[in-house]
N, CA, C and O atoms as a GROMACS GRO file, in nm:
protein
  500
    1UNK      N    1   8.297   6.360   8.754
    1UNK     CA    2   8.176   6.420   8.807
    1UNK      C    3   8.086   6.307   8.857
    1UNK      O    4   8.079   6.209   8.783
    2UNK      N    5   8.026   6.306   8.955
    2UNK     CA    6   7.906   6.264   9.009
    2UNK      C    7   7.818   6.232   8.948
    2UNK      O    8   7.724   6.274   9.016
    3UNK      N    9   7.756   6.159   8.819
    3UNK     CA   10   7.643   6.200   8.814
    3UNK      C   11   7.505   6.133   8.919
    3UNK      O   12   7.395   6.133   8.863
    4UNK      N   13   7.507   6.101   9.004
    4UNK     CA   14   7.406   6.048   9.092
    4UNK      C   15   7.435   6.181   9.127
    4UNK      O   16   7.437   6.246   9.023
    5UNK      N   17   7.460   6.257   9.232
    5UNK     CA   18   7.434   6.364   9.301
    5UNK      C   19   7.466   6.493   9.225
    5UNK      O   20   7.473   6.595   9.293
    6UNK      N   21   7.483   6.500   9.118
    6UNK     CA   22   7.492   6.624   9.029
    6UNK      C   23   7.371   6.652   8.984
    6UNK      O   24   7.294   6.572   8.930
    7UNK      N   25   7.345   6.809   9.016
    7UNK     CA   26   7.218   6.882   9.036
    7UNK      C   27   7.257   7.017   8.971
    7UNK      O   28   7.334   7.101   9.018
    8UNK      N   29   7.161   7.025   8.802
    8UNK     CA   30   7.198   7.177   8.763
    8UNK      C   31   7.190   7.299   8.866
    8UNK      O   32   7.273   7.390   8.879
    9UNK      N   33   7.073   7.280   8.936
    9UNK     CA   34   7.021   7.410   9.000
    9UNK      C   35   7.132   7.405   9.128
    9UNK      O   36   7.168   7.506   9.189
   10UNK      N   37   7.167   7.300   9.149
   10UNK     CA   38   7.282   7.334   9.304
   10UNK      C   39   7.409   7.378   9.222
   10UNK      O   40   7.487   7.447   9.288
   11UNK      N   41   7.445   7.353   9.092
   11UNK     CA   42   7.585   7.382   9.042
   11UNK      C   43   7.572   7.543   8.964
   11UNK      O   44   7.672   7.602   8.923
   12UNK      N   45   7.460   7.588   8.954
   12UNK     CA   46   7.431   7.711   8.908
   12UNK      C   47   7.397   7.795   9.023
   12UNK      O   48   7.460   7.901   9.014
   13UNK      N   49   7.334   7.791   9.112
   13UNK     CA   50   7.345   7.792   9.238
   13UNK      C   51   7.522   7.851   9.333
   13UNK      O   52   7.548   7.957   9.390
   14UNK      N   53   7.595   7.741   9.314
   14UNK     CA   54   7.702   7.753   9.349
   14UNK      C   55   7.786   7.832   9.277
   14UNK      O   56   7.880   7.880   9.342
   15UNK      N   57   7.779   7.859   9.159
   15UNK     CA   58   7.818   7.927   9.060
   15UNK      C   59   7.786   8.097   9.026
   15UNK      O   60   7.830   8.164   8.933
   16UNK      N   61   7.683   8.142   9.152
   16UNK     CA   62   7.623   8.304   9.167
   16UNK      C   63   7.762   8.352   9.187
   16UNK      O   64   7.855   8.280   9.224
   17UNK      N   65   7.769   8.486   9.160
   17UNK     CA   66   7.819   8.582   9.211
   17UNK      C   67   7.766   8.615   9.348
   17UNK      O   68   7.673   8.548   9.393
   18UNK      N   69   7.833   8.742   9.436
   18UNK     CA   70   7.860   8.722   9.551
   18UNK      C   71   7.706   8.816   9.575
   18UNK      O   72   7.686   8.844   9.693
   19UNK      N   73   7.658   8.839   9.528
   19UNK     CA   74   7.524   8.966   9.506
   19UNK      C   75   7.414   8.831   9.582
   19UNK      O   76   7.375   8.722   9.541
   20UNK      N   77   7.394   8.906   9.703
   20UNK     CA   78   7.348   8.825   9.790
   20UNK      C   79   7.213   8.927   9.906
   20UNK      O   80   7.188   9.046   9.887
   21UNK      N   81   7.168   8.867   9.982
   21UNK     CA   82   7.130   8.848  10.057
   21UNK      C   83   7.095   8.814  10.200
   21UNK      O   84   7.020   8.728  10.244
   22UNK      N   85   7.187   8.926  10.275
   22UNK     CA   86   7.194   8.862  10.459
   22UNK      C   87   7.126   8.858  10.533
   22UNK      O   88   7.068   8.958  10.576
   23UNK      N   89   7.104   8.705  10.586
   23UNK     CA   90   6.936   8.668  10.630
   23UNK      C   91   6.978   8.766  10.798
   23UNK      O   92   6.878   8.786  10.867
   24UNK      N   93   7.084   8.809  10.843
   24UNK     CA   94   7.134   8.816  10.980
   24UNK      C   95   7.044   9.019  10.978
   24UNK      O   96   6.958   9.076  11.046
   25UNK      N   97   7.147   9.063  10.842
   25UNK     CA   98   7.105   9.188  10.860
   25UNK      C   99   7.006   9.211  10.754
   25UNK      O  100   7.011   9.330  10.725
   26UNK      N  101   6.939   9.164  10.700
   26UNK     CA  102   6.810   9.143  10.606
   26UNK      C  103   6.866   9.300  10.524
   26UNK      O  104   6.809   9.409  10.534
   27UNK      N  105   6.980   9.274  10.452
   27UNK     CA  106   7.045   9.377  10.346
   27UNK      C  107   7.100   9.350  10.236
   27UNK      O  108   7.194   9.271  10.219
   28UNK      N  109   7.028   9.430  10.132
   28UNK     CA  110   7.154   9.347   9.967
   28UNK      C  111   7.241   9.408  10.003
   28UNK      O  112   7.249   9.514  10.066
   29UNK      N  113   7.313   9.342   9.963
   29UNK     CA  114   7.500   9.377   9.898
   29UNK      C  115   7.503   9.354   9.742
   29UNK      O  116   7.437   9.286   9.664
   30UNK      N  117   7.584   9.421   9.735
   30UNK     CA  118   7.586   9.428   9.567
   30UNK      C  119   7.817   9.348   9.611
   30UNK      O  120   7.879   9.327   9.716
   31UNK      N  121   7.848   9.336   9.477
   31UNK     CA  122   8.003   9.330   9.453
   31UNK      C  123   8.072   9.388   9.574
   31UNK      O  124   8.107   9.303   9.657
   32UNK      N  125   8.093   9.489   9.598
   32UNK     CA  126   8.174   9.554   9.648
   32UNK      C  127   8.092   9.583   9.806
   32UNK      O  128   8.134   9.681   9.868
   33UNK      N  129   8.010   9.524   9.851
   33UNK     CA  130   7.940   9.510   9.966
   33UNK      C  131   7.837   9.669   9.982
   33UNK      O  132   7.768   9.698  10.080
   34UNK      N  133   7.853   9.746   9.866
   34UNK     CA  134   7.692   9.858   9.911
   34UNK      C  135   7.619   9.872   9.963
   34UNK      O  136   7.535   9.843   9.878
   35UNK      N  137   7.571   9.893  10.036
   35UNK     CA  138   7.399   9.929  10.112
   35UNK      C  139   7.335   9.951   9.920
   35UNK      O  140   7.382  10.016   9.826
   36UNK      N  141   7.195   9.848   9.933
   36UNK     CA  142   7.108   9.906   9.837
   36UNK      C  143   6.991   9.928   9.849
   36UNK      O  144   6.920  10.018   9.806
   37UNK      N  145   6.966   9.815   9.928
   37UNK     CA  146   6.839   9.862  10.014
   37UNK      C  147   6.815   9.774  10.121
   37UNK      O  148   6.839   9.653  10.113
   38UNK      N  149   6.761   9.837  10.236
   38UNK     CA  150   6.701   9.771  10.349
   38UNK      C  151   6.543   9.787  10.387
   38UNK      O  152   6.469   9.885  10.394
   39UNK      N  153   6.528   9.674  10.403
   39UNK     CA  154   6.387   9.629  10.335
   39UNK      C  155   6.309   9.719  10.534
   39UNK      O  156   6.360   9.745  10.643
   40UNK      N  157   6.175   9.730  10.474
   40UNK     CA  158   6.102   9.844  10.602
   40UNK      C  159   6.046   9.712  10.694
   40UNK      O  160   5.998   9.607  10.649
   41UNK      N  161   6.065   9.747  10.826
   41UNK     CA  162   6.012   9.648  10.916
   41UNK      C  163   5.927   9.754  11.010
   41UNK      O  164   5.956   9.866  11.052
   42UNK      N  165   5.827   9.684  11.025
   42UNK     CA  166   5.686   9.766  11.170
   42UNK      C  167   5.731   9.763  11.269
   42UNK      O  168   5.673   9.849  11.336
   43UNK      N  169   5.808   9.713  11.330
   43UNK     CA  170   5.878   9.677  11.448
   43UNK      C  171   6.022   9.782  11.496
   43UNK      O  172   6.051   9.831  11.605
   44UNK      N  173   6.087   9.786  11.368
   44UNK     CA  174   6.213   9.921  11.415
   44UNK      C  175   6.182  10.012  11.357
   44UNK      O  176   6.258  10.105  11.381
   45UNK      N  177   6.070  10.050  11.257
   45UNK     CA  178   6.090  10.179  11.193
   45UNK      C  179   5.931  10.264  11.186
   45UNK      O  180   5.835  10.191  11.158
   46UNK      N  181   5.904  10.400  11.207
   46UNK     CA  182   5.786  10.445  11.203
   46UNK      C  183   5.739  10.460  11.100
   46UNK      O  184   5.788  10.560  11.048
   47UNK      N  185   5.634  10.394  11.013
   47UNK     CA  186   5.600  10.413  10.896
   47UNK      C  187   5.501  10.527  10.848
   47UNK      O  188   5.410  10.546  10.929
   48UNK      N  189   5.497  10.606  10.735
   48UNK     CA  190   5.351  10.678  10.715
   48UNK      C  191   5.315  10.632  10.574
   48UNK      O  192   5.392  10.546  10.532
   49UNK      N  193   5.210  10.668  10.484
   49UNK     CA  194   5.199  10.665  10.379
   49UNK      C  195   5.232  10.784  10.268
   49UNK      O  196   5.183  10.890  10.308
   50UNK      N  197   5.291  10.796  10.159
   50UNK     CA  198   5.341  10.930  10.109
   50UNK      C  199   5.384  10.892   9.983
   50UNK      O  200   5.376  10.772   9.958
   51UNK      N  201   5.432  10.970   9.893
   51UNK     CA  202   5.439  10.977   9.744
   51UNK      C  203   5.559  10.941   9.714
   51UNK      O  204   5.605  10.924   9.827
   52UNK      N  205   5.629  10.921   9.654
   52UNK     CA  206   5.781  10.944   9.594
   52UNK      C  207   5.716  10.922   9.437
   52UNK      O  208   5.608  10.874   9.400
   53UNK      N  209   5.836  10.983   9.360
   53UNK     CA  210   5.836  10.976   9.196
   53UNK      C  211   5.948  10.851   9.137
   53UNK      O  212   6.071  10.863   9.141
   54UNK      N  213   5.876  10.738   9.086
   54UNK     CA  214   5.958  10.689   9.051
   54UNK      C  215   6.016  10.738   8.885
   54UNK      O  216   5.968  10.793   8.786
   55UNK      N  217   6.138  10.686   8.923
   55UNK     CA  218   6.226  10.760   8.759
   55UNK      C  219   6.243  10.641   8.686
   55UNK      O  220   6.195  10.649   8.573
   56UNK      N  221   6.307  10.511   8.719
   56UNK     CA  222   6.317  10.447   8.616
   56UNK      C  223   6.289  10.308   8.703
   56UNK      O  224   6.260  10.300   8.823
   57UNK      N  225   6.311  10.172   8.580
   57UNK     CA  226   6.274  10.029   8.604
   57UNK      C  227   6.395  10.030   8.553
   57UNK      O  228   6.443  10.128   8.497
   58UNK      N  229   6.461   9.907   8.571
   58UNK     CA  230   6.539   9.842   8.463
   58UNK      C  231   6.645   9.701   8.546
   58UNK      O  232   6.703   9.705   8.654
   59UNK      N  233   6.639   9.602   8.457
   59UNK     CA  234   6.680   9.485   8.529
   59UNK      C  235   6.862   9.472   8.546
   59UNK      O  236   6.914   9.377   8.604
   60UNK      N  237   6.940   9.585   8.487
   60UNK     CA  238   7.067   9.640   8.494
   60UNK      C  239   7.062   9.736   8.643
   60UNK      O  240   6.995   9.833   8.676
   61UNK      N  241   7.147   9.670   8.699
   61UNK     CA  242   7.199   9.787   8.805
   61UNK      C  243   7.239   9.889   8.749
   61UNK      O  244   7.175   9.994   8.740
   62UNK      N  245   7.390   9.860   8.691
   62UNK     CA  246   7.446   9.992   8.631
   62UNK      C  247   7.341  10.091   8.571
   62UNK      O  248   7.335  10.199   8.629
   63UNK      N  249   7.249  10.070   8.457
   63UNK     CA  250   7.189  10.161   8.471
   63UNK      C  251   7.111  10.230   8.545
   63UNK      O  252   7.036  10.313   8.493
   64UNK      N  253   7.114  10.213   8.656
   64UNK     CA  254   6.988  10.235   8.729
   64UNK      C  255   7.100  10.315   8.808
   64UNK      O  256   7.070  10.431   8.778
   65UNK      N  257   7.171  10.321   8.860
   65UNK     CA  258   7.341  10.364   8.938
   65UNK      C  259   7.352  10.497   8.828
   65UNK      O  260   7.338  10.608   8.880
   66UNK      N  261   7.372  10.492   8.700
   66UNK     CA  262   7.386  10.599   8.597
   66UNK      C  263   7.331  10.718   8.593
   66UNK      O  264   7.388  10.827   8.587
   67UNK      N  265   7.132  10.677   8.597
   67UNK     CA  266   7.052  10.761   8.608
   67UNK      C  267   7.029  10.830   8.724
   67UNK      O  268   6.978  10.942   8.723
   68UNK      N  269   7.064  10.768   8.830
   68UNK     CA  270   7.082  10.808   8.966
   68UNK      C  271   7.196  10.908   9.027
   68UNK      O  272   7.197  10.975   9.131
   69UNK      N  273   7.291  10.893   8.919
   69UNK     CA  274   7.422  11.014   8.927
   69UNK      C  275   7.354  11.105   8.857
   69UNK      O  276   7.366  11.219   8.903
   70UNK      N  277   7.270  11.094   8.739
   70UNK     CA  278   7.220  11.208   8.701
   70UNK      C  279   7.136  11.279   8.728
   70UNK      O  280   7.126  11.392   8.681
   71UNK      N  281   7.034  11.213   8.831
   71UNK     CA  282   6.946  11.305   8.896
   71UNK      C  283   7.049  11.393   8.949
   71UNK      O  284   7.088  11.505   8.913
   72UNK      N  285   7.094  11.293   9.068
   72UNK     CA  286   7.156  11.386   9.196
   72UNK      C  287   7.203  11.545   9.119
   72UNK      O  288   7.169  11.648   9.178
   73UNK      N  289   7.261  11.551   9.023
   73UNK     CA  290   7.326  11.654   8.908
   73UNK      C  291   7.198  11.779   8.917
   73UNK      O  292   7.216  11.896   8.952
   74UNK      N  293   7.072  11.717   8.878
   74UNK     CA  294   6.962  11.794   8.867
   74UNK      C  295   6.882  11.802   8.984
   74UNK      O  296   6.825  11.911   8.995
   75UNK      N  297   6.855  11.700   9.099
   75UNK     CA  298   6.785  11.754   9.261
   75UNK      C  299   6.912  11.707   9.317
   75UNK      O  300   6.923  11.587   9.341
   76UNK      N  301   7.019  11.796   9.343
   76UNK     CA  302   7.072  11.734   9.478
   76UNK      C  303   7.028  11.714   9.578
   76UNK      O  304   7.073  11.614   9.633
   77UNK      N  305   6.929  11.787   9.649
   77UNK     CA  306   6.872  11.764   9.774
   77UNK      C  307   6.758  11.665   9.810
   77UNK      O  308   6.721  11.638   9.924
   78UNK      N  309   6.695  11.601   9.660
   78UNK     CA  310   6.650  11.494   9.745
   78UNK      C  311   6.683  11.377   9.784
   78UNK      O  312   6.796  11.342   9.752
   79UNK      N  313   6.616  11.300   9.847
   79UNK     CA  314   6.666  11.167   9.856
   79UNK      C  315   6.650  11.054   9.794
   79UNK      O  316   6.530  11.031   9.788
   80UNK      N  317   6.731  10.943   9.729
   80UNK     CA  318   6.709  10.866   9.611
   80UNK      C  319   6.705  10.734   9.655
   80UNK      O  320   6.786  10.721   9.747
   81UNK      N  321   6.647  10.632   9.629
   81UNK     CA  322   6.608  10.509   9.679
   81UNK      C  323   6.652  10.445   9.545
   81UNK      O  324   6.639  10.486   9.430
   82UNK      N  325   6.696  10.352   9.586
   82UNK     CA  326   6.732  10.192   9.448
   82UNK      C  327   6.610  10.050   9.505
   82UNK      O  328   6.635  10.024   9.623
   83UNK      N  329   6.549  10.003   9.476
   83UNK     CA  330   6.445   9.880   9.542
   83UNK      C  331   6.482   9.762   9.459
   83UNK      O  332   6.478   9.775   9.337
   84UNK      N  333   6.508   9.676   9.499
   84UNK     CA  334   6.563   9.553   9.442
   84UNK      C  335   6.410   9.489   9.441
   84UNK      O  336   6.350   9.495   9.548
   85UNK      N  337   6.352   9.436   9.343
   85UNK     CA  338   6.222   9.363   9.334
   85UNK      C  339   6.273   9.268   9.200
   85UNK      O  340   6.264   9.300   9.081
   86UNK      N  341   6.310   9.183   9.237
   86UNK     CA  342   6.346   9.076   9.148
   86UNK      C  343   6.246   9.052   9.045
   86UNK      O  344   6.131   9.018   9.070
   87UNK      N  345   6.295   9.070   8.922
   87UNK     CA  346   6.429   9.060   8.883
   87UNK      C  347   6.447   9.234   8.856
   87UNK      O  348   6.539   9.264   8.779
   88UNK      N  349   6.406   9.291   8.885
   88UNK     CA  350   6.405   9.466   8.855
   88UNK      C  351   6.443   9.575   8.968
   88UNK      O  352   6.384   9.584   9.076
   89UNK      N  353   6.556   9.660   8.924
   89UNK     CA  354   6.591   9.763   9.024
   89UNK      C  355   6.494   9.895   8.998
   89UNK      O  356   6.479   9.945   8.886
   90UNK      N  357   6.437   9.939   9.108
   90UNK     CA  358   6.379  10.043   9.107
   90UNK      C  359   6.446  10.194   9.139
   90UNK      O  360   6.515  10.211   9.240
   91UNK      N  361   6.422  10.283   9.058
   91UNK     CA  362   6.477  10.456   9.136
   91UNK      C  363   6.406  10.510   9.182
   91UNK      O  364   6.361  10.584   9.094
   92UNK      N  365   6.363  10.527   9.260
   92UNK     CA  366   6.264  10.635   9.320
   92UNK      C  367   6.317  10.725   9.431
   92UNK      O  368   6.393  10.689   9.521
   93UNK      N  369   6.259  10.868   9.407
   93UNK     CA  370   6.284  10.972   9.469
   93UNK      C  371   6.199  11.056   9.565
   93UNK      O  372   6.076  11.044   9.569
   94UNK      N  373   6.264  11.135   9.639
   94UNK     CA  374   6.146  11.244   9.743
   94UNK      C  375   6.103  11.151   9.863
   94UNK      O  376   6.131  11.031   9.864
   95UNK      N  377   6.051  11.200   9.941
   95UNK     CA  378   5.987  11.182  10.060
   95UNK      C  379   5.852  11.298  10.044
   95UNK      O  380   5.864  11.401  10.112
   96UNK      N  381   5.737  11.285   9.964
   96UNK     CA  382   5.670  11.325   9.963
   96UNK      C  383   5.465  11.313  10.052
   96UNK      O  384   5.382  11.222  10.051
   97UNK      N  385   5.465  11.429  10.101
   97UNK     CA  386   5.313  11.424  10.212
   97UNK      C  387   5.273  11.420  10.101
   97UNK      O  388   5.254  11.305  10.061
   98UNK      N  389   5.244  11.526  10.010
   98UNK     CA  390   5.097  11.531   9.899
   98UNK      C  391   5.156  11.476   9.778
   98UNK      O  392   5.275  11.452   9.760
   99UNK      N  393   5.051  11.459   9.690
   99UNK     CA  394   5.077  11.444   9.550
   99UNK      C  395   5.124  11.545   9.458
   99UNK      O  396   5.185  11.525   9.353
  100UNK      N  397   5.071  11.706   9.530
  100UNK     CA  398   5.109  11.810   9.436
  100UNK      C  399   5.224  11.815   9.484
  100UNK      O  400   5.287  11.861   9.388
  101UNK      N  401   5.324  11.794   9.597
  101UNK     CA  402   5.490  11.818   9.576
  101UNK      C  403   5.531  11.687   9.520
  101UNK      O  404   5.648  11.681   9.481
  102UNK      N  405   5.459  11.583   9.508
  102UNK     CA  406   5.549  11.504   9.382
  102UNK      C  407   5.572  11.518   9.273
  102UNK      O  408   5.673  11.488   9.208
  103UNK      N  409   5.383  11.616   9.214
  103UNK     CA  410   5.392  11.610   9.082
  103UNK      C  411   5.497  11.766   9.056
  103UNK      O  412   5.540  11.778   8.941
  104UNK      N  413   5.526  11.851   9.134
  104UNK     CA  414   5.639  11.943   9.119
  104UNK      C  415   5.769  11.891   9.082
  104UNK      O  416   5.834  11.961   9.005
  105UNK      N  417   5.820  11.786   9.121
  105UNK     CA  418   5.951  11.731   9.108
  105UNK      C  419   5.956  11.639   8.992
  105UNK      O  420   6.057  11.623   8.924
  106UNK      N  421   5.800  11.556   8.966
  106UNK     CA  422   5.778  11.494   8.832
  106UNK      C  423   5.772  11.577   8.724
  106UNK      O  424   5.866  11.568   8.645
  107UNK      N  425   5.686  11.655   8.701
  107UNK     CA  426   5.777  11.816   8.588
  107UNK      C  427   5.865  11.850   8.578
  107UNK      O  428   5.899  11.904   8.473
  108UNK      N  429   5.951  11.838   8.685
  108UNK     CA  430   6.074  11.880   8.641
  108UNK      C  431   6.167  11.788   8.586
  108UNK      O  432   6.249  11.821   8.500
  109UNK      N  433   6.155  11.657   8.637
  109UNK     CA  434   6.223  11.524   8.558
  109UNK      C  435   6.171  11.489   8.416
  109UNK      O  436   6.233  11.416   8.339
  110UNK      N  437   6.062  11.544   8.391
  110UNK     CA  438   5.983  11.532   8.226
  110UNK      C  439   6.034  11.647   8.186
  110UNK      O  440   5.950  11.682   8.104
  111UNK      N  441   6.083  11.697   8.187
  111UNK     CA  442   6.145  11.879   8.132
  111UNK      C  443   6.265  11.819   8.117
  111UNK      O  444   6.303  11.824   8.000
  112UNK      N  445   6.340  11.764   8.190
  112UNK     CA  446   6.479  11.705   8.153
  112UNK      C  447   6.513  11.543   8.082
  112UNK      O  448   6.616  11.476   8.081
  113UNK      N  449   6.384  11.521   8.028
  113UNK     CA  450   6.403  11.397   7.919
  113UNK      C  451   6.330  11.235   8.037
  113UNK      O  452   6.332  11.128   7.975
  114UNK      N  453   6.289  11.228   8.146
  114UNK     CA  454   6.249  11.183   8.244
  114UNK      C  455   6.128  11.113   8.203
  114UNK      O  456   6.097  11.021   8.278
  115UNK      N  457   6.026  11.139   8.074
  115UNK     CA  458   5.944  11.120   8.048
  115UNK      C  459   5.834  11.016   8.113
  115UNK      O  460   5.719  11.038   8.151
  116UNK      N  461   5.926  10.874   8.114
  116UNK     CA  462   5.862  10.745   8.208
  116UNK      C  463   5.831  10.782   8.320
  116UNK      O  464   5.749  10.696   8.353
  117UNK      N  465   5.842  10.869   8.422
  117UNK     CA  466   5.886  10.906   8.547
  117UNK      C  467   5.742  10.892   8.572
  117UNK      O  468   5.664  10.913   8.480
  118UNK      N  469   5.695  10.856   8.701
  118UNK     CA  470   5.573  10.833   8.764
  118UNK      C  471   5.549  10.840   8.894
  118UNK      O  472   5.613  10.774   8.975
  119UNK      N  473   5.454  10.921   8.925
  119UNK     CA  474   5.414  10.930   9.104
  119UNK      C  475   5.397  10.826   9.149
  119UNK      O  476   5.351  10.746   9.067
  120UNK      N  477   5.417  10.782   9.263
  120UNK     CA  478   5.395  10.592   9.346
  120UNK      C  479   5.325  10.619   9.502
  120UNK      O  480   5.370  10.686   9.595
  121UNK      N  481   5.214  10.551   9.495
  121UNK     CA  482   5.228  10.592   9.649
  121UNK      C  483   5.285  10.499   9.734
  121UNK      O  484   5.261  10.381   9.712
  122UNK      N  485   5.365  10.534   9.837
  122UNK     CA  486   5.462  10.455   9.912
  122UNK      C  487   5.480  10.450  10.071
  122UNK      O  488   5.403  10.527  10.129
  123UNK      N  489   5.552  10.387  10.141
  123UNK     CA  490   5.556  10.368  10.272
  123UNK      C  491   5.714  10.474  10.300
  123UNK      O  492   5.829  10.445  10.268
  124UNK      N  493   5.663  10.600  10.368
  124UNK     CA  494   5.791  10.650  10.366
  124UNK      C  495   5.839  10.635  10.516
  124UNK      O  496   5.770  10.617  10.616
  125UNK      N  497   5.972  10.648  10.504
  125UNK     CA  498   6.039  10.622  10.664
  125UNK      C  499   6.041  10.746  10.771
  125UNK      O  500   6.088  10.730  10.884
   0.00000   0.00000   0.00000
C-alpha cells in the first residue's frame, strides 16, 4: 500500500455500493437501477403548491419499500412518492389542493395503525 497517497475517505469512497447519483439525468438509482426519485426543476416541470400526507421517515430503504406495498394494499389509487433526503427516505402520498382532502386520507392511515402519518405542504407536479 501507498502510504503517501492513501486516503481513508478516497478508499471508503471507492468502496460505496453502486447507489448513486447521475449528474447527466439528475436521478437516484438504487441496486438494481429504480427510478426513486427525480428531483423537481422550474424549467421542465409546472409547479403548484399542495398537501401530500407523509407516512413514514426512516434511514432503511427496505422499510420504507415495505410500508409502501402496504399502503398501495389500502389506497391503491393514490400516488406514492419515496424522497431521498440524506441520510433519510421519505413516503409520502396524494396529490392534494386542500388540507381537508389530506386530512381524509390521514384518518384513514391512523385507523390502520399509521399513527406518525402527517400532512406536509409540498410542491406538487
Amino acid at each position: 500500500m501507498d502510504v503517501k497517497n492513501y486516503s481513508p475517505l478516497k478508499n471508503f469512497i471507492a468502496n460505496l455500493p453502486i447507489d448513486t447519483l447521475s449528474t447527466e439525468s439528475k436521478i437516484w438509482y438504487r441496486y438494481d437501477n429504480k427510478k426513486i426519485h427525480k428531483p423537481i426543476t422550474s424549467e421542465t416541470e409546472k409547479l403548484r403548491i399542495g398537501y401530500r400526507v407523509q407516512v413514514q421517515i426512516s434511514d432503511d430503504y427496505l422499510v420504507i419499500d415495505s410500508i409502501k406495498t402496504e399502503i398501495q394494499k389500502i389506497l391503491p389509487n393514490l400516488p406514492q412518492y419515496v424522497i431521498y433526503e440524506p441520510p433519510f427516505y421519505k413516503l409520502r402520498i396524494g396529490d392534494f389542493d386542500s388540507k381537508s382532502q389530506a386530512n381524509k386520507y390521514l384518518n384513514i392511515l391512523e385507523k390502520n395503525g399509521y399513527i406518525t402519518s402527517r400532512i406536509i405542504i409540498d410542491k406538487l407536479e
